[in-house]
C-alpha positions in Angstrom: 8.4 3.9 -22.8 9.3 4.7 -26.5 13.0 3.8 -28.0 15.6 6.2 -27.8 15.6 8.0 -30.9 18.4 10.1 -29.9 21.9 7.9 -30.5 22.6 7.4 -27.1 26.2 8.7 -27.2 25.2 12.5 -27.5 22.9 11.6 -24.2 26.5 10.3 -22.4 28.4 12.8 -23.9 25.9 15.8 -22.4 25.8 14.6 -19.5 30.0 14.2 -19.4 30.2 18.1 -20.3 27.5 19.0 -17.5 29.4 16.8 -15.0 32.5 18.8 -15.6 30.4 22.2 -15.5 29.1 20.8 -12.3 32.7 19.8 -10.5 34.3 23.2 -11.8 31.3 25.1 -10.6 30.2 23.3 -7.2 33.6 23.0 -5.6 32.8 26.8 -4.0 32.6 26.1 0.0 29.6 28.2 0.4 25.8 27.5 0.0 24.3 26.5 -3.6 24.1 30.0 -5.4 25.0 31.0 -8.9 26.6 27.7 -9.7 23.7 25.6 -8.8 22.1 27.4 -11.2 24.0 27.3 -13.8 24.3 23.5 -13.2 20.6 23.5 -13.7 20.4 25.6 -16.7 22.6 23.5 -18.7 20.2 20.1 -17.6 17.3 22.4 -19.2 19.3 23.2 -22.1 20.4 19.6 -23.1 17.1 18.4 -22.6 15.7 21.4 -25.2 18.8 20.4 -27.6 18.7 16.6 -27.3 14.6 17.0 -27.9 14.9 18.9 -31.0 17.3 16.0 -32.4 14.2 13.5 -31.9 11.2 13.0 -34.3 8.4 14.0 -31.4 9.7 17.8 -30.1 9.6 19.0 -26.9 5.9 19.9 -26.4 4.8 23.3 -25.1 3.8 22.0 -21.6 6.7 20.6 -21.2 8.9 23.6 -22.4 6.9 25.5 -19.9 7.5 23.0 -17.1 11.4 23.5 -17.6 11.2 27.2 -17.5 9.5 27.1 -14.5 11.6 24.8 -13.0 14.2 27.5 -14.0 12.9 30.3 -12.6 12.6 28.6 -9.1 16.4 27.5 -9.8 16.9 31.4 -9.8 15.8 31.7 -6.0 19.0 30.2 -5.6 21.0 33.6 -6.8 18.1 35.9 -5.2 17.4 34.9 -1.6 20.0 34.1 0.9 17.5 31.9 3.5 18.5 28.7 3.5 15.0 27.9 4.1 13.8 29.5 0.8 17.2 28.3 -0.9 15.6 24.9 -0.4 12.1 25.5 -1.7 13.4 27.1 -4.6 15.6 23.6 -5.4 12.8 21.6 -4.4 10.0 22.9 -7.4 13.4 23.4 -9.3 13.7 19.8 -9.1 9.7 19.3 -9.1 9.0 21.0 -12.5 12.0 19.4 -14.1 10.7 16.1 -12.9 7.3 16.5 -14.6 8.5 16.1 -18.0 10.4 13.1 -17.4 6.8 10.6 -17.4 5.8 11.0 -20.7 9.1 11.8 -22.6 8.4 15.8 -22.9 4.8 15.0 -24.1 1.5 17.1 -22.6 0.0 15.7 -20.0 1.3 17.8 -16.8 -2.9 19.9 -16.7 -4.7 16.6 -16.8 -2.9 14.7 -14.2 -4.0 13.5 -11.0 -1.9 13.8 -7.6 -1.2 9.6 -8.5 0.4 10.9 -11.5 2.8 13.7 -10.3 4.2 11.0 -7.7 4.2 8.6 -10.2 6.5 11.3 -12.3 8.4 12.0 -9.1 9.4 8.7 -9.4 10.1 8.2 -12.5 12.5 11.3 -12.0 14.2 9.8 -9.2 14.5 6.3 -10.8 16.0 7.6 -14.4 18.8 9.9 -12.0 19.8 7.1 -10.5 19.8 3.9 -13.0 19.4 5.8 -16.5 22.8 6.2 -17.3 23.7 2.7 -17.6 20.7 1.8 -19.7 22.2 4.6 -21.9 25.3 3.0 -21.6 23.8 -0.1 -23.1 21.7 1.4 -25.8 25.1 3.0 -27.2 25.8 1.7 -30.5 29.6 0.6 -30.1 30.2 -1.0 -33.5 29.0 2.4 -35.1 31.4 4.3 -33.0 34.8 1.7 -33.3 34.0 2.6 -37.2 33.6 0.7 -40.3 35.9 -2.8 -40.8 37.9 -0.7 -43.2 39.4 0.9 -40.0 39.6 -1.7 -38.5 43.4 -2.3 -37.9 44.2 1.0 -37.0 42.0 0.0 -34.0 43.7 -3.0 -33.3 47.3 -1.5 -33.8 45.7 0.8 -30.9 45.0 -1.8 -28.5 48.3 -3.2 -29.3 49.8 -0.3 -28.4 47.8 -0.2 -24.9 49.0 -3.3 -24.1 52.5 -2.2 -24.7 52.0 0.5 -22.1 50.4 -2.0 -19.8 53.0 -4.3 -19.7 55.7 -2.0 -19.7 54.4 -0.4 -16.5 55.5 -2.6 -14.0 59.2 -2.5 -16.0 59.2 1.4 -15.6 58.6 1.7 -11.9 60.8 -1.5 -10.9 63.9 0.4 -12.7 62.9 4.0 -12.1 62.5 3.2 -8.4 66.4 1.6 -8.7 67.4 5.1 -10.3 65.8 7.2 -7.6 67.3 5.4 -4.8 70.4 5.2 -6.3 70.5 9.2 -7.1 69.4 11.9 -5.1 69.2 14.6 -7.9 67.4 12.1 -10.3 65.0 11.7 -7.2 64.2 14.5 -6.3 64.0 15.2 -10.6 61.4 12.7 -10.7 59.2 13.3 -7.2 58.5 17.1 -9.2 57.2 15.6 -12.2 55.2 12.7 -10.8 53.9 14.6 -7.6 50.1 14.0 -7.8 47.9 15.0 -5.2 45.5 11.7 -5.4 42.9 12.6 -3.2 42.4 15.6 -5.4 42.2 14.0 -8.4 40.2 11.6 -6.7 37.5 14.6 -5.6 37.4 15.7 -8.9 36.3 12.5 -10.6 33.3 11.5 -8.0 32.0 14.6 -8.0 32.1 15.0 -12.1 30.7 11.4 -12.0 28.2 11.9 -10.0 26.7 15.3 -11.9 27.5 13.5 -15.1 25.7 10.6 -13.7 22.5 11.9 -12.4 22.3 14.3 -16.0 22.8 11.8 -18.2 20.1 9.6 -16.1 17.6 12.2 -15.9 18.3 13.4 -19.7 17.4 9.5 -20.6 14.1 9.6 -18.8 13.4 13.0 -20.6 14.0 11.3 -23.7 12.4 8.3 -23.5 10.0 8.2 -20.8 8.8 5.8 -18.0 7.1 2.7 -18.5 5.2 2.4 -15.1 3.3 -1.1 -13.6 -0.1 -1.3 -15.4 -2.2 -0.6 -12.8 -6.1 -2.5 -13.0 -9.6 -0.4 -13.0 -9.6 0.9 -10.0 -12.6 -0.6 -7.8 -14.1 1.6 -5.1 -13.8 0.3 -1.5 -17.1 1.2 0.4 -20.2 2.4 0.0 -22.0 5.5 0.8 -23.0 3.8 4.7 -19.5 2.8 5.5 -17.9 6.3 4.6 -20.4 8.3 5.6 -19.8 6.7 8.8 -16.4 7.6 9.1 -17.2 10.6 8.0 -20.0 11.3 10.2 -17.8 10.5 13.2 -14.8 12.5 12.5 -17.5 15.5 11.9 -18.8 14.6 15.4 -15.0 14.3 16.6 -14.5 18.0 15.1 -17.6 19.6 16.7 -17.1 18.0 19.9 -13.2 19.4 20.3 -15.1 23.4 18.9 -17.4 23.1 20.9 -15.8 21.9 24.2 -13.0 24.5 23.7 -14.1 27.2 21.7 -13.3 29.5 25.0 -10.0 28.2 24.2 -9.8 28.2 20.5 -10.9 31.9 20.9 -10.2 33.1 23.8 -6.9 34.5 23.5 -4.9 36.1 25.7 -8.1 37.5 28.0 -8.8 33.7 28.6 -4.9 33.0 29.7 -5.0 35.7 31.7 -7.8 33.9 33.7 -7.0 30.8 33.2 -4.1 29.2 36.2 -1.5 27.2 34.9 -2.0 28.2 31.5 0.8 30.3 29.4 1.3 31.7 26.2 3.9 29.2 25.2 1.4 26.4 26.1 -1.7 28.0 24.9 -0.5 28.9 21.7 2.9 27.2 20.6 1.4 23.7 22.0 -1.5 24.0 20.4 -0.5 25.6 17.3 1.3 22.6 15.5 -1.0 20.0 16.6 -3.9 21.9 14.6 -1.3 22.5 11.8 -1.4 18.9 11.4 -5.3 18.2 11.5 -5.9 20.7 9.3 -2.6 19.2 6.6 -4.5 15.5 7.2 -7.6 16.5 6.0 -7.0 17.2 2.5 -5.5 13.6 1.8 -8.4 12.0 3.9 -11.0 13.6 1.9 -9.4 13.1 -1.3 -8.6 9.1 -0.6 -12.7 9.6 0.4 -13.1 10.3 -2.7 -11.5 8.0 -4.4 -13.0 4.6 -2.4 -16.1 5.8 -2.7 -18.1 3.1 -4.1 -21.2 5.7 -6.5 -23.7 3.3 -6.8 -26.5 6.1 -6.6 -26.2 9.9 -7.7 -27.8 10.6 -4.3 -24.7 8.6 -2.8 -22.7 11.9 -4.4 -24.8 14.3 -2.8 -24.5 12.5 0.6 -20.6 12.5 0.3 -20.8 16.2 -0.6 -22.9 17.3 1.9 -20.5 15.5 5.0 -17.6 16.6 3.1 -18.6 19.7 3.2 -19.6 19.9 7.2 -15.9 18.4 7.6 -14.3 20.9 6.0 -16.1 23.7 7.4 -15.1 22.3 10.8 -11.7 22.3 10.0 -11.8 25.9 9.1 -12.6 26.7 12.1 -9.8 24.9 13.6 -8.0 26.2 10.8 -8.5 29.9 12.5 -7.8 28.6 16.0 -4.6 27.8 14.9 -4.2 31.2 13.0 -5.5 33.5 16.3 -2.8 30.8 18.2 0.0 32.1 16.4 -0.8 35.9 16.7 -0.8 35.4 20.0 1.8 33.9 20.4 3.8 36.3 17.8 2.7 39.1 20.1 4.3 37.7 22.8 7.7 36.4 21.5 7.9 37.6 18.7 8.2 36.0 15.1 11.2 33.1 13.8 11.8 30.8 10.8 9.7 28.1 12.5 6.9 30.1 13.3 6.4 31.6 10.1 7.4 28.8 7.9 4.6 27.4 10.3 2.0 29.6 9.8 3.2 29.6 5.5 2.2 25.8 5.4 -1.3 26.1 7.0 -2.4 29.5 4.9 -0.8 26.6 2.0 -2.7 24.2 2.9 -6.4 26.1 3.6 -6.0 27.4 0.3 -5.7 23.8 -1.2 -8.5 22.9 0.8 -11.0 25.8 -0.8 -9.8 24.7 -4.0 -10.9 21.2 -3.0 -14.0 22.3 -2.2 -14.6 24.5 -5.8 -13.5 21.2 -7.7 -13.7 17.8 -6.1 -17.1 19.0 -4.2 -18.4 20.5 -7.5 -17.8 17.3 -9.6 -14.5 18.8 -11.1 -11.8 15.7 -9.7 -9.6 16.4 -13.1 -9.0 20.4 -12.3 -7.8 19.8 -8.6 -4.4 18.2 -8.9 -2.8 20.7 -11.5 -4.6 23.3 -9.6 -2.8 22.3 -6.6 0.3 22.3 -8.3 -0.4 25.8 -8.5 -1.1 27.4 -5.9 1.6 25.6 -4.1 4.0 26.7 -6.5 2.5 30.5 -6.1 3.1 30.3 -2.5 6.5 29.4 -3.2 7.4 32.6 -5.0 5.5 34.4 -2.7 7.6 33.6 -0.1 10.4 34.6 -2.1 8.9 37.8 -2.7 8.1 39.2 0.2 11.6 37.7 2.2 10.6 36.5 5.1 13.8 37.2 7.2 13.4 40.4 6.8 9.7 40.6 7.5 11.0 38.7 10.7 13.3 41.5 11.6 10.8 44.5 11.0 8.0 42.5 13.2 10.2 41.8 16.0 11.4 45.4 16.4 8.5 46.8 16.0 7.1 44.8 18.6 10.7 45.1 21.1 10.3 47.4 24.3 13.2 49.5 25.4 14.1 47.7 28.3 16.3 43.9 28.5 14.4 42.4 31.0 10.8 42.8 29.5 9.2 38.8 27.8 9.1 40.8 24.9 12.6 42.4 24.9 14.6 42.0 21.3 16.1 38.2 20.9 19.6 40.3 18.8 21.6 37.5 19.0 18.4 35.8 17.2 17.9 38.4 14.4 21.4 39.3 14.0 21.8 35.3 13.3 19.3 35.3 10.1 20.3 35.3 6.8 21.7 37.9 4.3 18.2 38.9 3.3 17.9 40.5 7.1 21.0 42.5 6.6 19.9 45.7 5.1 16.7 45.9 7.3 18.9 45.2 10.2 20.5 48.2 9.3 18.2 50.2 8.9 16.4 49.5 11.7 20.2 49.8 13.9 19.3 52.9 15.2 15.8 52.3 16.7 16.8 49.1 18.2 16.5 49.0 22.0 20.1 50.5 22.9 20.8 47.2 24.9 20.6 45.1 21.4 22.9 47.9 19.2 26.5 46.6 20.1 25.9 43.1 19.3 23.8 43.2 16.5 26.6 45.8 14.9 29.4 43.0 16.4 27.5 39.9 14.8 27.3 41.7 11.6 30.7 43.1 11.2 31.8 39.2 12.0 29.5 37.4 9.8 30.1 40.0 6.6 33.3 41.4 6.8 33.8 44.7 5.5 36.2 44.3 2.1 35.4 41.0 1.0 33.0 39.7 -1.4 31.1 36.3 -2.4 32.8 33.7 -4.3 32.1 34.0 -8.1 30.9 30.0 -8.1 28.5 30.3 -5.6 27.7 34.0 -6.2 24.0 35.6 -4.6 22.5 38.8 -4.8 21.5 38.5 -1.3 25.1 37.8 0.5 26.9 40.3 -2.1 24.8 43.3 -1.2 24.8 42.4 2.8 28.6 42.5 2.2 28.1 45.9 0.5 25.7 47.1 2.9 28.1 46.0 5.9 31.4 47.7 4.2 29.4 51.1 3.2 28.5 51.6 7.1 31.4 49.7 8.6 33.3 52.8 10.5 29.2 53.4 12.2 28.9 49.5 12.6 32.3 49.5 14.5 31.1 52.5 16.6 27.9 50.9 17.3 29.5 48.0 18.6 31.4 49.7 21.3 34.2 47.2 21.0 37.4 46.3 18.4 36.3 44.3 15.7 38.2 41.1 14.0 37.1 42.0 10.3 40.1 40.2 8.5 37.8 37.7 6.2 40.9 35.1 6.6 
């Protein structure tokens, strides 16, 4: 962790002018939107500014890790989900953390896993008790001025104490005044009204911005000093691992092999099979094989790590039951896949079930590139590649808007008739997010005619036609549902079959 070579008082005095940004911007009573990202924007911005004032710049990587970060803060203004609203503030926050380890230095395409949760960390720990030890770095003597100002200093204090003392003085005999006379009362309650829990509003939430920017601003500055960690010492040899190893492969055939009727079977093999449904074939089963598949990857890499290489044949051995593991786990890996079509085609698609099935198509791909690196002798390419691809899945979630991909699969798959298992959940799809809106209308006048009226009432009540999203929290997503809504309001209303309440207030 190097010295501060930027006098800490600019460091305070950034953060101060984001944590006002931050309590005029986030007061909006809505979701995190365009003021969230402004808020962000001007944390990348001082760090830029602040870095160019310091003898070792910014470097490239880390410049690039802040734009990132920016572009996923721009998820916030694009999408309306609130799922994706989170996962674009999560890397937001991820790939402004990154920089904070080393002070802005390159090191971000060389790290291991250890070392983004070590910067994680560092992030998290410089928010929360940076800004007092910029606090104390401040140079106070330099900013009272030189003795020759000196007195004009302490003629200031003298005059604070003046105030101070004369406080008490002013509300004893301005309290005898008011109750004494009722025009000089009431003169006096209009210019001391203060609305206290206001003001109080105002200065927790500037602190708290102010706080956490100048914290994480420091750690971007300065950097992390972490615990000096010894060599690390591998655990167990080639027998004992392989061991493991060999048993959990026998665990994984064992379960394919027993139930591969059931892993593959689909809905021929529920049709045969009594007691069995779709919601216990495949929604049971689903999330439990979401999980073995999500484990393996930090088994096999904390394999690789206590692996004690006292032989390059000891490699090849580790390789080779790596290797049967994780073709194992691909097939579970499209159990759980063929589960969830099944189950899809039957119910339909939701938040959970997709979100679901994101993570695991996540996560296999993760475990591929596992097996192209760590398998292949390549440990130092696997952690920033991960960062990767989880990032790209990210913003391809964002791309193709899952809500409405939700919408279009449900309908398509709806009969015409209420009572069928696959009938149209509206009060479901009408419920999604802005992103849904203009598919959902769209899509109105194919809709079973027994979902119409109260898909058409739910969006008529959740974007009323006339009103608009609040400039603070302002998204592209909820201001074009709003326009979508008021351009076919008069055929939404009709749709409905009912009177509306459309008044936003």
């Amino acid at each position: 962790m190097r010295a501060l070579q930027v006098p800490a008082s600019a460091v305070l005095a950034a953060g101060l002018i984001i944590g006002v940004i931050g309590d005029v911007l986030l007061r909006a009573e809505a979701m995190p939107g365009l003021n969230m990202f402004v808020v962000i924007v001007c944390m990348g911005v001082a760090g830029v500014l602040l870095h160019r004032r310091s003898d070792d710049g910014l470097s490239r990587e880390a410049a690039v890790s802040l734009a990132v970060g920016v572009v996923f803060a721009a998820g916030l203004v694009w999408r309306g989900s609130p799922a994706l609203r989170l996962i674009a503030l999560g890397w937001a926050a991820v790939w402004f953390a990154l920089p904070v380890l080393r002070a802005g230095g390159a090191w971000i395409r060389e790290a291991g896993i250890l070392g983004y949760v070590a910067a994680l960390a560092a992030a998290g720990g410089n928010a929360a008790i940076g800004t007092p030890l910029t606090v104390a770095a401040v140079d106070w003597q330099r900013l009272s001025g030189t003795a020759e100002r000196q007195p004009s200093w302490r003629h200031a204090a003298a005059v604070a104490r003046g105030l101070l003392i004369a406080l008490p003085l002013i509300i004893v005999f301005g309290g005898l005044f008011v109750s004494a006379d009722p025009v000089f009362a009431a003169f006096v309650t209009d210019i001391v009204r203060i609305d206290f829990e206001t003001i109080a509003s105002h200065v927790l939430l500037t602190g708290f911005v102010a706080w956490v920017s100048a914290g994480y601003l420091h750690g971007l500055l300065r950097g992390t000093q972490l615990p000096v960690m010894g060599e690390r010492r591998p655990l167990l040899t080639i027998t004992e691992l392989g061991t493991i190893l060999g048993l959990l492969n026998l665990l994984f055939l064992a379960f394919v092999i027993v139930q591969f009727r059931y892993l593959f079977g689909g809905s021929d093999l529920v049709a045969v099979t009594p007691g069995l449904t779709y919601a216990e074939y495949a929604r049971r089963g689903f999330f439990e094989l979401v999980w073995v598949v999500g484990l393996t990857v930090p088994l096999l890499l904390v394999a690789d790590q206590v692996l004690r290489r006292e032989r390059p044949r000891h490699e090849v051995v580790f390789r080779t039951i790596a290797g049967v593991l994780i073709v194992l786990v691909f097939a579970v890996f499209a159990s759980a896949v063929q589960r969830m079509r099944l189950y899809q085609t039957m119910y339909g698609l939701t938040e959970a079930r997709f979100y679901a099935t994101a993570a695991l198509l996540t996560v296999g791909a993760v475990l591929l590139w596992f097996t192209m690196t760590v398998l292949r002798g390549r440990r130092r390419s696997f952690a920033f590649g991960t960062l990767v691809i989880s990032a790209a899945c990210a913003i391809v979630l964002h791309v193709i808007n899952p809500d409405a991909l939700i919408v279009r699969s449900n309908i398509a798959r709806a009969p015409a008739g209420p009572g069928d298992i696959a009938a149209l959940d509206a009060a479901y799809v009408a419920s999604l997010s802005a992103d849904a809106v203009p598919v959902l209308i769209d899509e109105l006048a194919s809709v079973p005619r027994h979902a119409q009226p109260p898909i058409a009432r739910r969006l008529l009540e959740r974007w009323p036609p006339g009103t608009t999203v609040p400039i603070r929290a302002w998204n592209w997503s909820e201001a074009r549902a709003h326009r979508e809504v008021s351009a076919n309001a008069d055929w939404l209303r009709s749709m409905a079959g009912a009177a509306v309440t459309t008044d936003a207030g």
